[in-house]
Backbone bond lengths (Angstrom), bond angles and torsions (degrees), N, CA, C in turn:
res aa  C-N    CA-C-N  psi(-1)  N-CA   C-N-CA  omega(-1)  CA-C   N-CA-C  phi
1 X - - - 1.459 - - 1.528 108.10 -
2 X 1.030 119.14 153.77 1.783 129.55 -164.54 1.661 87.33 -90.90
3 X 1.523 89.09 161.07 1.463 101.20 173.76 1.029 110.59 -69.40
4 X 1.322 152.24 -34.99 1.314 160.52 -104.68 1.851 92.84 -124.87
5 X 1.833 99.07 -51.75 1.702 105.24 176.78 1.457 117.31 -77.33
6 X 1.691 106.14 -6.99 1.355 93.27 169.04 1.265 126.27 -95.39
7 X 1.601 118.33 -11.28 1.527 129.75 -165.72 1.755 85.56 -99.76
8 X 1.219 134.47 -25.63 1.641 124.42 170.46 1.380 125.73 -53.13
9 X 1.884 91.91 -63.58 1.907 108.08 142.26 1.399 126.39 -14.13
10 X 1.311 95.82 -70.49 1.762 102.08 -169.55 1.810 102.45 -57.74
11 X 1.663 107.70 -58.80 1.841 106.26 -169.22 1.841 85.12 -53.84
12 X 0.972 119.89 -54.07 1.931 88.56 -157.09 1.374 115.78 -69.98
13 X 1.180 112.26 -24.23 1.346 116.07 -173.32 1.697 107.12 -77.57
14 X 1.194 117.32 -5.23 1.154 131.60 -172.89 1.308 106.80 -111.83
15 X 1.532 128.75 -27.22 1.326 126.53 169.08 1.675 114.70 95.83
16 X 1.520 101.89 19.84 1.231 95.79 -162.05 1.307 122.22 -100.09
17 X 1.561 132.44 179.62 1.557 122.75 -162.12 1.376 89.65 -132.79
18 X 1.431 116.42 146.76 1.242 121.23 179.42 1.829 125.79 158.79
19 X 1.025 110.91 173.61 1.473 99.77 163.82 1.884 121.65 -116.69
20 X 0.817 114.45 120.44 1.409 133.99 156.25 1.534 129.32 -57.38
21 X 1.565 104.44 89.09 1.074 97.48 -165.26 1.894 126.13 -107.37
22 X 1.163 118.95 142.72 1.448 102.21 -140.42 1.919 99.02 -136.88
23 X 1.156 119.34 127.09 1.462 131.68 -174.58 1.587 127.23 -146.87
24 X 1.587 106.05 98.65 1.311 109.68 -172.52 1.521 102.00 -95.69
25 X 0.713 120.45 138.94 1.940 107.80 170.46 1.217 106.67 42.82
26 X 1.521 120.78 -143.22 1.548 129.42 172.02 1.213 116.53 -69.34
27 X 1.131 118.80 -16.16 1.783 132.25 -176.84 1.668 108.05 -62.05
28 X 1.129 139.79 82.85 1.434 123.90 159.72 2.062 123.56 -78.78
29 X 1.016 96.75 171.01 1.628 110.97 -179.69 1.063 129.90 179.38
30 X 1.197 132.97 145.47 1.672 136.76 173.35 1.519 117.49 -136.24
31 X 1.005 90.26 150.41 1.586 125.52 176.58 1.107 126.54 -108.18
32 X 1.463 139.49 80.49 1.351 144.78 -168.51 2.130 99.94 -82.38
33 X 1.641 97.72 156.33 1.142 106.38 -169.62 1.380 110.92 -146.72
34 X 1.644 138.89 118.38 1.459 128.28 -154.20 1.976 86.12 -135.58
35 X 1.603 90.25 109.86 1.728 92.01 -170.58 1.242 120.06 44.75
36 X 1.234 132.92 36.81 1.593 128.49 125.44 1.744 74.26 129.72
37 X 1.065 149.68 -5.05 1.735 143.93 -179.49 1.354 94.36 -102.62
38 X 1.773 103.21 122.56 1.410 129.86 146.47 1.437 104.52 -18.26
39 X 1.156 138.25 138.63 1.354 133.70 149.72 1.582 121.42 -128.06
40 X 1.236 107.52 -31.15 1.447 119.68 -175.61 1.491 122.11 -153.47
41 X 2.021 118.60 112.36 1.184 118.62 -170.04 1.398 111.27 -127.90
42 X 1.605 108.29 106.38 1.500 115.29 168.89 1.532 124.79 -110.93
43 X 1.411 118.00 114.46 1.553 143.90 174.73 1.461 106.89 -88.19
44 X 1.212 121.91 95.38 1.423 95.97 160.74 1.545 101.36 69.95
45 X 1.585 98.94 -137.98 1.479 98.73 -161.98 1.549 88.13 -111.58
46 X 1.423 136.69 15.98 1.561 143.48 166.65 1.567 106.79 -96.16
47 X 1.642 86.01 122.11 2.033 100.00 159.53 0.943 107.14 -119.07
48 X 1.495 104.35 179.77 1.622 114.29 -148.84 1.111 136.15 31.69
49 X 1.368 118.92 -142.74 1.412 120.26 -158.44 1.679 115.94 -66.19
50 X 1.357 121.45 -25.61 1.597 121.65 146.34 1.330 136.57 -48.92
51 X 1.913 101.02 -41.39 1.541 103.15 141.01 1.303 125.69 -38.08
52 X 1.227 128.45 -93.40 1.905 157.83 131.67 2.226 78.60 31.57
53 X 1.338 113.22 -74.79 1.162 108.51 -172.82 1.128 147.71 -65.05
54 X 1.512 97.13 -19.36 1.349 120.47 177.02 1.776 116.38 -75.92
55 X 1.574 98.78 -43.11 1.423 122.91 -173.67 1.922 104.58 -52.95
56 X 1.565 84.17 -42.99 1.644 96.33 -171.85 1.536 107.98 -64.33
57 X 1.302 114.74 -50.14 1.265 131.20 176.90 1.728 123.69 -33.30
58 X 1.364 88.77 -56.63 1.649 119.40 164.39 1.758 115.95 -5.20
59 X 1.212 118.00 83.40 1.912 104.54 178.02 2.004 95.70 -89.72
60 X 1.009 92.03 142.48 1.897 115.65 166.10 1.683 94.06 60.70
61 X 1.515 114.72 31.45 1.620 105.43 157.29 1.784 127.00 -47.34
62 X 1.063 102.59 146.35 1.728 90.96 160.06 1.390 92.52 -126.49
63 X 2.157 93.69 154.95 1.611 83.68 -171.71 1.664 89.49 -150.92
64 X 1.490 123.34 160.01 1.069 129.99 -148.30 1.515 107.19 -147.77
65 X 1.119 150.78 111.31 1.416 164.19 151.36 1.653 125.59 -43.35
66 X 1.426 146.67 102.81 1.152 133.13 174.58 1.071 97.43 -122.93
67 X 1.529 125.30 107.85 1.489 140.84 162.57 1.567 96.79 -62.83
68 X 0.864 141.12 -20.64 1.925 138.39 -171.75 1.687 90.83 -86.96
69 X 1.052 145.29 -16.96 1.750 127.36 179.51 1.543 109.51 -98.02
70 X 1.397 98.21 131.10 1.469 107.73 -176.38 1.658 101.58 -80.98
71 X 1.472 100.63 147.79 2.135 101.90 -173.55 2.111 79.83 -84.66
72 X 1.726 61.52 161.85 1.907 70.02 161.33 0.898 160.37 -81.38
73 X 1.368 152.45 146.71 1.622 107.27 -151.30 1.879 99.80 -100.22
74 X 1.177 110.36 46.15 1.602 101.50 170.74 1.823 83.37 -148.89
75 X 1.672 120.38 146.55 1.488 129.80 -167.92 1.275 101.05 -125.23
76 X 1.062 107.70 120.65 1.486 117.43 131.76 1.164 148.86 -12.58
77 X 1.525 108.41 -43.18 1.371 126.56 179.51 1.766 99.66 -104.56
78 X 1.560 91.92 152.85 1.547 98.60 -165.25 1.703 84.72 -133.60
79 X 1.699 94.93 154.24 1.370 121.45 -145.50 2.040 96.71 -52.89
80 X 1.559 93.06 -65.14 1.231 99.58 172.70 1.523 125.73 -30.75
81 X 1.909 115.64 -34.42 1.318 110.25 -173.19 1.875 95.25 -87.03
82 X 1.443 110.13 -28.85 1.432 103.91 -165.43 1.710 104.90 -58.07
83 X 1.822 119.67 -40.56 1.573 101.35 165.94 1.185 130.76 -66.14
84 X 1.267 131.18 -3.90 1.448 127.02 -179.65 1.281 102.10 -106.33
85 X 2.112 147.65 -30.91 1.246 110.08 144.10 1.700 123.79 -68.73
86 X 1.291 136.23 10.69 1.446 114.08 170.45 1.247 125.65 -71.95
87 X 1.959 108.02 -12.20 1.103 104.36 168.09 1.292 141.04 -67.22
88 X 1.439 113.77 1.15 1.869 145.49 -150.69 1.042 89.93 -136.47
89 X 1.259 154.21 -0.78 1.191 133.41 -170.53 1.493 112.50 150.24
């Protein structure tokens, strides 16, 4: 499992809220998290679950956690994509 799917793992499984912050090269993105649910994924100029894929994709990312940022209250991720990542996480 990638680092990236295991530190996602950990915030949900942990329940936690925050943003995930993520930088490979010039490529930035985030992953917001409201009690341990995905809520919001921006890659580049990809949201949602293409986000979600891209992030994963990611070789020699660095990635960074701020439990202090509130997610937004409108998502990215759509219901349909939220059951097909719960299976990952």
């Amino acid at each position: 499992m990638s680092d990236i799917l295991n530190l996602i793992h950990q915030i949900t499984a942990n329940g936690d809220s925050g943003r995930l912050e993520i930088l490979a090269g010039a490529i930035q993105g985030e992953l917001s998290f409201a009690e341990g649910k995905l809520v919001d994924a921006r890659v580049g100029h990809l949201t949602g679950f293409r986000a979600v894929n891209a992030a994963v994709a990611m070789r020699d990312a660095r990635f960074s956690f701020d439990p202090r940022f509130a997610p937004l209250a409108s998502s990215s991720i759509t219901a349909s994509e939220r059951v097909v990542l719960k299976q990952f996480f």
